[in-house]
C-alpha positions in Angstrom: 104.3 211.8 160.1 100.6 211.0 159.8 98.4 212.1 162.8 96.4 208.7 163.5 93.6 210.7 165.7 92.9 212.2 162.9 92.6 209.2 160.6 88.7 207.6 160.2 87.8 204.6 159.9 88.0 204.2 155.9 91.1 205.8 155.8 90.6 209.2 155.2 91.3 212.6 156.9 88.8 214.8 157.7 91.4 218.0 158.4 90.8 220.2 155.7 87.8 218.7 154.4 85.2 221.6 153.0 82.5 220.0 154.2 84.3 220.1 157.6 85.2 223.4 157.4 82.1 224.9 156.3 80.5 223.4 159.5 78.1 221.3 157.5 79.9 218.4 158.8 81.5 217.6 162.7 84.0 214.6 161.2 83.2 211.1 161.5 85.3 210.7 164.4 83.9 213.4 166.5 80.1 212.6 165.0 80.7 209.1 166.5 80.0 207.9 162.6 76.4 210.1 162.6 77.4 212.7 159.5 75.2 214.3 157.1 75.7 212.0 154.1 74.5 209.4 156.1 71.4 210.7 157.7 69.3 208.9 155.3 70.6 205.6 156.6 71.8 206.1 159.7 75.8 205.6 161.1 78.3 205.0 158.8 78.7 201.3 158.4 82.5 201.4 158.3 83.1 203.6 161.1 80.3 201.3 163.5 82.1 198.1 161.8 85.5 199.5 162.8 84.1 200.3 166.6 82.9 197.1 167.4 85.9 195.5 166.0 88.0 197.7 168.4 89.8 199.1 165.6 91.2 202.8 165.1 90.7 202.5 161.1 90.1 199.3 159.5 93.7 198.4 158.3 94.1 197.8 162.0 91.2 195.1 162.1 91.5 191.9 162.8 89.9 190.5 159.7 91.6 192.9 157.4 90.6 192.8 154.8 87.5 191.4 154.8 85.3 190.6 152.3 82.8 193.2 153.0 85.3 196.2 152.6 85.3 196.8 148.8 81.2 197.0 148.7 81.3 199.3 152.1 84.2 201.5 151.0 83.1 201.6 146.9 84.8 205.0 146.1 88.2 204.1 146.2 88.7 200.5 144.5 92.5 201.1 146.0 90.8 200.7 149.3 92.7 197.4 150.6 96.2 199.1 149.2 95.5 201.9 150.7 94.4 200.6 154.1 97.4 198.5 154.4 100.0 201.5 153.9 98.2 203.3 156.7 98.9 200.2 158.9 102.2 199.8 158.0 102.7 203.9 158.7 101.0 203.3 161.9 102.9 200.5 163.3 105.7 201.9 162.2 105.4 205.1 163.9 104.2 203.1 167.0 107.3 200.6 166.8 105.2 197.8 166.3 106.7 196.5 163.1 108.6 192.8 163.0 
C-alpha cells in the first residue's frame, strides 16, 4: 500500500531521497514547495499549482491533466501515466472507485 502523505505533488516520494536524508533538503511537503532546487525561482510551481487547486498530488486535480503538466513536470515524459496510476491506487485504497 502506498503512503499518500508521503506522495508530492508531482508524484514522487521523498522517503529515502538522499538529498532528504542528507538534510540538504526538508521534502516538498514539509518545505510547503520552498526546497533548494528551487531557490533560484521561488516555490515549486507544481506543488503551489496543486495547493490552490486543493489537490493532494495532481492526478487528484480537477483538470487532470492539464495542458500545462508535461512542460511543469519535464523529467518524466510518463508524467500523465504515471499520475493516473497513483489516482487510481489512491481511490482505490480510499474506496472511492466506481
Amino acid at each position: 500500500m502506498t503512503d499518500f502523505s508521503q506522495i508530492t505533488a508531482c508524484g514522487e516520494c521523498c522517503q529515502g531521497c538522499e538529498k532528504r536524508m542528507k538534510g540538504f533538503c526538508r521534502g516538498c511537503i514539509e518545505a510547503d514547495g520552498y526546497v533548494p532546487e528551487w531557490a533560484g525561482s521561488g516555490r515549486c510551481r507544481v506543488h503551489a499549482c496543486a495547493r490552490a487547486h486543493g489537490a493532494l498530488f495532481c492526478g487528484l486535480c480537477q483538470e487532470f491533466p492539464c495542458e500545462e503538466l508535461p512542460s511543469m513536470i519535464h523529467w518524466n515524459p510518463d508524467i500523465t501515466e504515471h499520475l493516473a496510476g497513483l489516482a487510481e491506487d489512491y481511490r482505490r485504497q480510499k474506496g472511492l472507485e466506481g
